[in-house]
C-alpha positions in Angstrom: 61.8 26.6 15.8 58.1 26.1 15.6 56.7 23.3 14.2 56.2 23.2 10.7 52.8 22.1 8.1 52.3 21.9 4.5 49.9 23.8 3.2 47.6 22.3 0.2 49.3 24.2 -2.2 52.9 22.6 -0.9 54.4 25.1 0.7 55.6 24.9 4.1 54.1 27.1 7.3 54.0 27.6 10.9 51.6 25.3 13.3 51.5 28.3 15.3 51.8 32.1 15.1 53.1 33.8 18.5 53.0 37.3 16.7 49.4 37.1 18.9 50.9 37.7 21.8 52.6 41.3 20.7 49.1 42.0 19.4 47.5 41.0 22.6 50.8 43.0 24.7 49.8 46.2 22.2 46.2 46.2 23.3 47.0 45.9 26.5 49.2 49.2 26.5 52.3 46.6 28.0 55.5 46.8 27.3 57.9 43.2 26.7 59.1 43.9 30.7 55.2 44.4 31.8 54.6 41.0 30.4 57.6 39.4 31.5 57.2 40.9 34.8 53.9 39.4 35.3 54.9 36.2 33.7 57.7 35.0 35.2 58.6 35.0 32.0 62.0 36.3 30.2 62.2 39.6 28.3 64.0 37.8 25.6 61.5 34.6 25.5 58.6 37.0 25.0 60.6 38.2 22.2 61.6 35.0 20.5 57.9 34.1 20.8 56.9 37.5 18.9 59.3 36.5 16.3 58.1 33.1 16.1 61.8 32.2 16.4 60.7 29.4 19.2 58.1 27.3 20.9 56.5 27.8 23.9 56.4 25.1 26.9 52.5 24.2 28.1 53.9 26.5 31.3 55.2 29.4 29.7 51.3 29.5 27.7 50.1 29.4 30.9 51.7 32.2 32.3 51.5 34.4 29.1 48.0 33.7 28.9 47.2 34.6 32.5 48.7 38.3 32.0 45.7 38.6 29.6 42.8 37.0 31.4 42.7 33.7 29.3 43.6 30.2 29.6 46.7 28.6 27.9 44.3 26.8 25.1 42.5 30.0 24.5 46.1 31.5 23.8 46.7 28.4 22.1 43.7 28.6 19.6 44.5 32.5 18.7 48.2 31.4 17.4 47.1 28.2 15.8 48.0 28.4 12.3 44.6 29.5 10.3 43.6 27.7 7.7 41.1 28.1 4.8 38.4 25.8 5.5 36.2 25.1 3.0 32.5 23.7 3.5 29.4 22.0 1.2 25.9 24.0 1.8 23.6 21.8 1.9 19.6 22.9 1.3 16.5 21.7 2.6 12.9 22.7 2.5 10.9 23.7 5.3 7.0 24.7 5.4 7.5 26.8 2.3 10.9 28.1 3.1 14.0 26.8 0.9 17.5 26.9 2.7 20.6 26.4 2.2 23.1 25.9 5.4 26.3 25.9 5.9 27.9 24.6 9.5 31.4 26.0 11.0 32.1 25.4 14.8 29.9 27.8 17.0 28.1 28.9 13.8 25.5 27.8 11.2 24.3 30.0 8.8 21.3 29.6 6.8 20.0 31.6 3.2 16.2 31.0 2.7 13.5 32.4 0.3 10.4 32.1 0.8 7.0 32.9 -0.9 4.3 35.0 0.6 2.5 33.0 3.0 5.0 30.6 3.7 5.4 30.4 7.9 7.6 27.9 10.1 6.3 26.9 13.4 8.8 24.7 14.4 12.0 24.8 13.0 14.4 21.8 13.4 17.4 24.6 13.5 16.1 25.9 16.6 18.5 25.4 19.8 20.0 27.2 22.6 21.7 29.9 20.4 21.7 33.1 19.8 19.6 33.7 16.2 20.0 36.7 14.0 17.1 37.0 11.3 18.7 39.7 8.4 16.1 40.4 6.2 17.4 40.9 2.5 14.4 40.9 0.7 10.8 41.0 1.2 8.9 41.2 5.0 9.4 38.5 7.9 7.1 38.4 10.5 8.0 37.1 13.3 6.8 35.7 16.8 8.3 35.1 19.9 6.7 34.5 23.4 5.8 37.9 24.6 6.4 40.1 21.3 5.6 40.2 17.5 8.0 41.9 15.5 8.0 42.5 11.4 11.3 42.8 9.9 11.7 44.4 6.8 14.1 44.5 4.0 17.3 45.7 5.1 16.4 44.9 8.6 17.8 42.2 11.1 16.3 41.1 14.5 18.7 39.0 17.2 17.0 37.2 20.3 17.1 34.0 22.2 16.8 31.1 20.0 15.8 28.7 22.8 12.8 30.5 23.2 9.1 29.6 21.3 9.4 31.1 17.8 8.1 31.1 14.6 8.6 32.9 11.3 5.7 34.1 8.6 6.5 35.2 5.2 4.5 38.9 4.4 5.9 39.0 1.4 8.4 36.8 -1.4 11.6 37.0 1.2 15.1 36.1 1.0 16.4 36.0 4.6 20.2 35.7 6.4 19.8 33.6 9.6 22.7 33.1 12.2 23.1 30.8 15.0 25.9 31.7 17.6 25.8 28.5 19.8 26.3 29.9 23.6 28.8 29.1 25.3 28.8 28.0 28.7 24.7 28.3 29.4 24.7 25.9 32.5 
């Protein structure tokens, strides 16, 4: 049987959850003999693995994870058992802008306000990601090498965070920004 954790609350659950893998076979339009076909792997070990009434050998991952173009940790990662994990924001001020940012894995998010006037030239948060700006209130303008763009209220604008940018306040703003680290770049 899989290996077993206990959860905060006491109770005891899976390390891993195989059900991915009849997901994964269902998107695939495959049926248990495709897979084990292309596997090398057993009909009925598939099964068990659906059921999450066994564990998987580093091999057999392998081969299940190559019938769906990925590698056995990025099989790995989708049946890890998912946890609630819970973070602190922390908040910062920055040429007139107020944040609060929270940090999970490939992803920071930030919440800002700022007044009217308020503009950041060179933000410490800028890296090689991808950056979303979601306006939720307010008027952003903002510039990035070879184009100005104003986003308003309701509005969101993703590009290149590793290039030269900056971001002006048109009006009192409250603003959503995302930073999808790439993976990969080099």
């Amino acid at each position: 049987m899989p290996t077993a954790h206990t959860s905060p609350a006491g109770e005891s659950a899976p390390l891993y959850d195989f059900s991915v893998l009849r997901a994964l076979r269902k998107r695939e339009a495959l049926t248990l003999g495709q897979v084990a076909e292309r596997s090398g792997v057993s009909v009925a070990g598939i099964s068990k693995l659906e059921r999450n009434q066994s564990s998987a050998e580093l091999e057999t991952l392998y081969r299940l994870a190559r019938v769906f173009g990925m590698s056995a940790a990025e099989l790995l990662g989708l049946a890890e058992a998912r946890m609630a994990h819970e973070v602190k924001a922390e908040g910062y001020e920055h040429d007139g802008f107020k944040f609060s940012r929270i940090n999970y894995g490939k992803a920071r998010v930030f919440y800002g306000r700022a007044v009217k006037g308020s503009r950041i030239t060179r933000p410490e948060m800028h890296h090689d990601d991808f950056e979303t700006c979601w306006v939720l209130k307010g008027k952003i303008k903002i510039n990035l090498p070879s184009e100005t763009r104003i986003v308003k209220s309701g509005r969101a604008l993703q590009f290149d965070a590793i290039l030269e940018h900056s971001y002006e306040a048109l009006e009192d703003s409250e603003l959503v920004l995302v930073h999808l680290r790439k993976e990969n770049r080099f």
